[in-house]
C-alpha positions as a printed NumPy array, in Angstrom:
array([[222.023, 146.799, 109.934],
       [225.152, 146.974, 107.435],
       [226.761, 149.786, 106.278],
       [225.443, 148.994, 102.487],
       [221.886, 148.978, 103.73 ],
       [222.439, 151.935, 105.633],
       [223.658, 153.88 , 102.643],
       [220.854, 152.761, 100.668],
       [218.399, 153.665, 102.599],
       [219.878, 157.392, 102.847],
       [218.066, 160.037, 100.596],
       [219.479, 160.874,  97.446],
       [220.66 , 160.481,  93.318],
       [222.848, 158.288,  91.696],
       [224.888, 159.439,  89.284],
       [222.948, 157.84 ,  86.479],
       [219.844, 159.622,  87.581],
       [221.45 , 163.157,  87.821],
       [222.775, 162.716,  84.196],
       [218.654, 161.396,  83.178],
       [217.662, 164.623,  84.769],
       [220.569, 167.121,  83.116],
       [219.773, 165.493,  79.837],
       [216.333, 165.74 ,  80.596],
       [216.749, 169.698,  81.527],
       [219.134, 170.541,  78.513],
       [216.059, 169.475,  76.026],
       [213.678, 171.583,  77.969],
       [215.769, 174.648,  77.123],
       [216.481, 174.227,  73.752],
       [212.905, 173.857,  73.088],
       [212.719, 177.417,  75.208],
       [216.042, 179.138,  73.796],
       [214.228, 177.959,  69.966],
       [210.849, 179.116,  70.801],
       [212.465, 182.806,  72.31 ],
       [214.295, 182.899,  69.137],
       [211.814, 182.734,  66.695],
       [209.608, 184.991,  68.596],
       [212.513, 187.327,  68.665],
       [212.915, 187.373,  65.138],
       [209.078, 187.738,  64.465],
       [209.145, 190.893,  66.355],
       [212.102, 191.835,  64.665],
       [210.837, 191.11 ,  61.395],
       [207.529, 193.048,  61.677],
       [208.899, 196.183,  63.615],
       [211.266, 196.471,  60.774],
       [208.46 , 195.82 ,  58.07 ],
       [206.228, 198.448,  59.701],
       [208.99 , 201.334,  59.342],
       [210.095, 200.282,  56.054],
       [206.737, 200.691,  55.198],
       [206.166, 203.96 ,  56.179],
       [209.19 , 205.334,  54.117],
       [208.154, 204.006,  51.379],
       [204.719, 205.4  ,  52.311],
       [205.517, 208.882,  52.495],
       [208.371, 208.684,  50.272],
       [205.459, 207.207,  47.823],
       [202.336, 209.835,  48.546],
       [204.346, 213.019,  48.25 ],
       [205.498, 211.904,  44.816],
       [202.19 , 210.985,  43.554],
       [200.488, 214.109,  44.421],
       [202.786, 216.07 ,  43.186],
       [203.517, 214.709,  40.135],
       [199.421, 213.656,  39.18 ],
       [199.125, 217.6  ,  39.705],
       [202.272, 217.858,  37.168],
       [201.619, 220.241,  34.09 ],
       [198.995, 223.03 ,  35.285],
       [198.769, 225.35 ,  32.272],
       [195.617, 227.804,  32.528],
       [196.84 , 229.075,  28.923],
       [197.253, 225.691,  27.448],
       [193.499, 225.894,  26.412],
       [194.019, 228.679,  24.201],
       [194.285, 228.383,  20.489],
       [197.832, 227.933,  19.199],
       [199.317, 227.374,  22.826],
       [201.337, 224.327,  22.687],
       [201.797, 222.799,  26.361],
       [204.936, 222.155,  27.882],
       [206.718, 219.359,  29.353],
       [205.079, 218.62 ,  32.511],
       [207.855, 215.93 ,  33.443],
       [211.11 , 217.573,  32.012],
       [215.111, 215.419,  32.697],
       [216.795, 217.25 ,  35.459],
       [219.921, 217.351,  33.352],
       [219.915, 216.717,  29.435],
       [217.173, 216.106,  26.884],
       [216.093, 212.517,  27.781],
       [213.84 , 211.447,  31.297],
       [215.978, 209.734,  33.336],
       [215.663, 206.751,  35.534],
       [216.896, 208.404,  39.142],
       [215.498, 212.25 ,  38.932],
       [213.183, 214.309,  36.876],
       [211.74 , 217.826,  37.102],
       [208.102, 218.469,  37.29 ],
       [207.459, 221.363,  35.456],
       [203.938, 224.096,  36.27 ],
       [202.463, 227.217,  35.092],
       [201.059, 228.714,  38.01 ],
       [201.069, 232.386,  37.426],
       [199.613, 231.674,  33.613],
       [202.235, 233.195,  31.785],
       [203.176, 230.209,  28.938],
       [202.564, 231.12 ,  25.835],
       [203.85 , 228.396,  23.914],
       [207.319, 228.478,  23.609],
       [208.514, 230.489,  27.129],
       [206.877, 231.282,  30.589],
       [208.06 , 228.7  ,  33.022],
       [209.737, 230.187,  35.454],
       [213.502, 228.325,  35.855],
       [214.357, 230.988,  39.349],
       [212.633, 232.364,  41.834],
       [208.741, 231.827,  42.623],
       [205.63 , 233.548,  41.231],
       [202.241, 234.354,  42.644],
       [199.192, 231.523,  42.437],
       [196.095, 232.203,  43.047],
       [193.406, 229.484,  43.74 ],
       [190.759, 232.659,  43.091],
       [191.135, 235.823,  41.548],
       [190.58 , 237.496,  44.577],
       [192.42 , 235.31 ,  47.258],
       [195.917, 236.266,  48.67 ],
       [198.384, 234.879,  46.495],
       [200.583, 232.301,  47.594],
       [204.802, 232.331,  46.185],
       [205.153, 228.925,  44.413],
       [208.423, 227.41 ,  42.364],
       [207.435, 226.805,  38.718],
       [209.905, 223.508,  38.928],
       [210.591, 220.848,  41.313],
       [213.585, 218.498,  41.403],
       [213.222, 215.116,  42.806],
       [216.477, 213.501,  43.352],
       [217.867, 209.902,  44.172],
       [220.904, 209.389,  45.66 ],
       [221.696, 205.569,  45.325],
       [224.783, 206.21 ,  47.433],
       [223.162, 207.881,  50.765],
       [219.818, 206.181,  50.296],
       [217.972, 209.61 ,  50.111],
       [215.235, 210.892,  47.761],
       [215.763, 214.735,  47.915],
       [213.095, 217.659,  46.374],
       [213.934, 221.012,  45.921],
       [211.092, 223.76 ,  44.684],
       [213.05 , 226.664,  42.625],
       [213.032, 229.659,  44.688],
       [211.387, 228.343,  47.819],
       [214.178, 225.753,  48.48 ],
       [217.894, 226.605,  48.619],
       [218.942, 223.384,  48.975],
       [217.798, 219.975,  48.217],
       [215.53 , 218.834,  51.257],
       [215.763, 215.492,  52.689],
       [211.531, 213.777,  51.589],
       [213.056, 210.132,  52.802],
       [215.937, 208.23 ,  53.488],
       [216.588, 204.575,  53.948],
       [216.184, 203.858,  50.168],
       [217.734, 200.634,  48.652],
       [216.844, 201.467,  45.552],
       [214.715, 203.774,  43.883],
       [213.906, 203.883,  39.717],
       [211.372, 206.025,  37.687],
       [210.217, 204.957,  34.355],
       [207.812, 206.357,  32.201],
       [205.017, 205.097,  29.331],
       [203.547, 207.522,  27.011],
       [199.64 , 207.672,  25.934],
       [199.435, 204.284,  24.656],
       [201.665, 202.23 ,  27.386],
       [204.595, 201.555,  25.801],
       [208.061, 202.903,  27.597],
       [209.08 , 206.232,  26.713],
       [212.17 , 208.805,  27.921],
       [210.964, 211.673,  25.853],
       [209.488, 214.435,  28.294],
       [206.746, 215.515,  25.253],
       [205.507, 211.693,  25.603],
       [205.102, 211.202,  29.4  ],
       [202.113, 210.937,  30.665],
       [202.307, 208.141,  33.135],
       [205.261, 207.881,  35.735],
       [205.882, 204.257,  37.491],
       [207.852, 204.696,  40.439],
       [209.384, 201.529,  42.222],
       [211.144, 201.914,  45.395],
       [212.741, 199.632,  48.272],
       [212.874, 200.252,  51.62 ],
       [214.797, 199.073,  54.64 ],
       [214.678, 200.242,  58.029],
       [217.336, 202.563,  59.529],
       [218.941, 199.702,  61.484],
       [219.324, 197.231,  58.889],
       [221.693, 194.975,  59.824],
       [223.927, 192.49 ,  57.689],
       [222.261, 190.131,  54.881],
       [222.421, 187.556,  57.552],
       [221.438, 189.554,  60.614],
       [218.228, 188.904,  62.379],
       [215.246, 190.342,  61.6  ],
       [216.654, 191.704,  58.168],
       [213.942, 193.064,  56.097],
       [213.582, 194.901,  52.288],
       [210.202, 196.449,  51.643],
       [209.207, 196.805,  47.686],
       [206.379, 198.801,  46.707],
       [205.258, 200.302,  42.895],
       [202.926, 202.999,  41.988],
       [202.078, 204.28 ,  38.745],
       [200.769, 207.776,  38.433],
       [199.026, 209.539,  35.686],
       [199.609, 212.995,  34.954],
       [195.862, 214.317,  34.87 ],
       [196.532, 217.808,  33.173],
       [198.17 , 216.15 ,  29.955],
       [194.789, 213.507,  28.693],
       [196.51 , 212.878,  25.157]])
């Protein structure tokens, strides 16, 4: 036998074969480096959906109970007793679009014209006989576009702003009077619409994987002011 049929009758690849089966191997992966990607992302994606979600949530609930229960006035049912703002501007005469102050008689001292506490708390009773409870007359609710946060602070309970959610994009309140139409004048208000975006606490660049913004709206009306 010759040393050419020897050497093809010896196991082995030719060089054409091994570059078939590289070729071969390299489209296998991509298909599997593509597929891990996109699953990758998806998890991304919806793990950063869920907890965008939940800020907006809770950032969501604990202004609409608060601000549905806006204007208690026991006395406001009396002849003569004009009711007060139940949605006053934190600072000036018109509502604004980033904070307001929700405004309650709780000790039923308003008489009209004065009787809203602006310092310290007062005693509410649910019952004329339970234990009263110290509440804040006024609560501040705060957005800070710069840190992301929506603060609240109750006068007299709080001393400081506290911290209801953070992670904000963007936050805005507007409010429509009795008939729907846009209003800033706190006398007006009786619906708030509150429309916030979320993103998670990681967020990562505006092309970064698994980037996510989370946009919900709520309108609430304030049940103790019906006209």
């Amino acid at each position: 036998m010759t040393a050419f049929r020897r050497a093809r009758t010896e196991e082995g690849f030719t060089l054409a074969e091994l570059l078939v089966a590289c070729a071969v191997i390299a489209f296998v992966m991509a298909g599997l480096l593509g597929m891990l990607q996109s699953g990758q992302q998806s998890y991304l994606v919806g793990s950063h959906k869920v907890e965008a979600q939940q800020t907006a949530r809770l950032a969501i609930d604990r202004l609409v109970q608060e601000i549905r229960n806006g204007g208690f006035c026991p006395t406001c049912a009396n002849t003569g007793v004009t009711p007060f703002d139940a949605i006053a501007p934190q600072t000036g005469s018109v509502l604004s679009a980033s904070s307001f102050v929700i405004q309650n008689d709780w000790n039923g001292t308003w008489d009209g014209s004065s009787g809203i506490s602006t310092s310290g708390t007062v005693n509410y009773r649910v019952m004329p006989t339970d234990t009263p409870t110290q509440r804040g007359e006024r609560i501040i609710y705060a957005y800070n576009s710069g840190t992301g946060t929506l603060t609240r602070q109750e006068t007299g309970v709080d001393t400081t702003a506290v911290t209801v959610a953070t992670g904000i994009s963007s936050l805005t309140f507007s409010y429509l009077d009795s008939s729907g139409a846009t209003t800033t004048t706190p006398a007006s208000a009786r619906t708030v619409v509150i429309t916030l975006t979320t993103q998670p606490a990681l967020q990562g660049g505006s092309t970064s994987t698994g980037r996510v913004l989370v946009t919900m709206t709520d309108s609430v009306r304030l049940r103790n002011r019906q006209n």
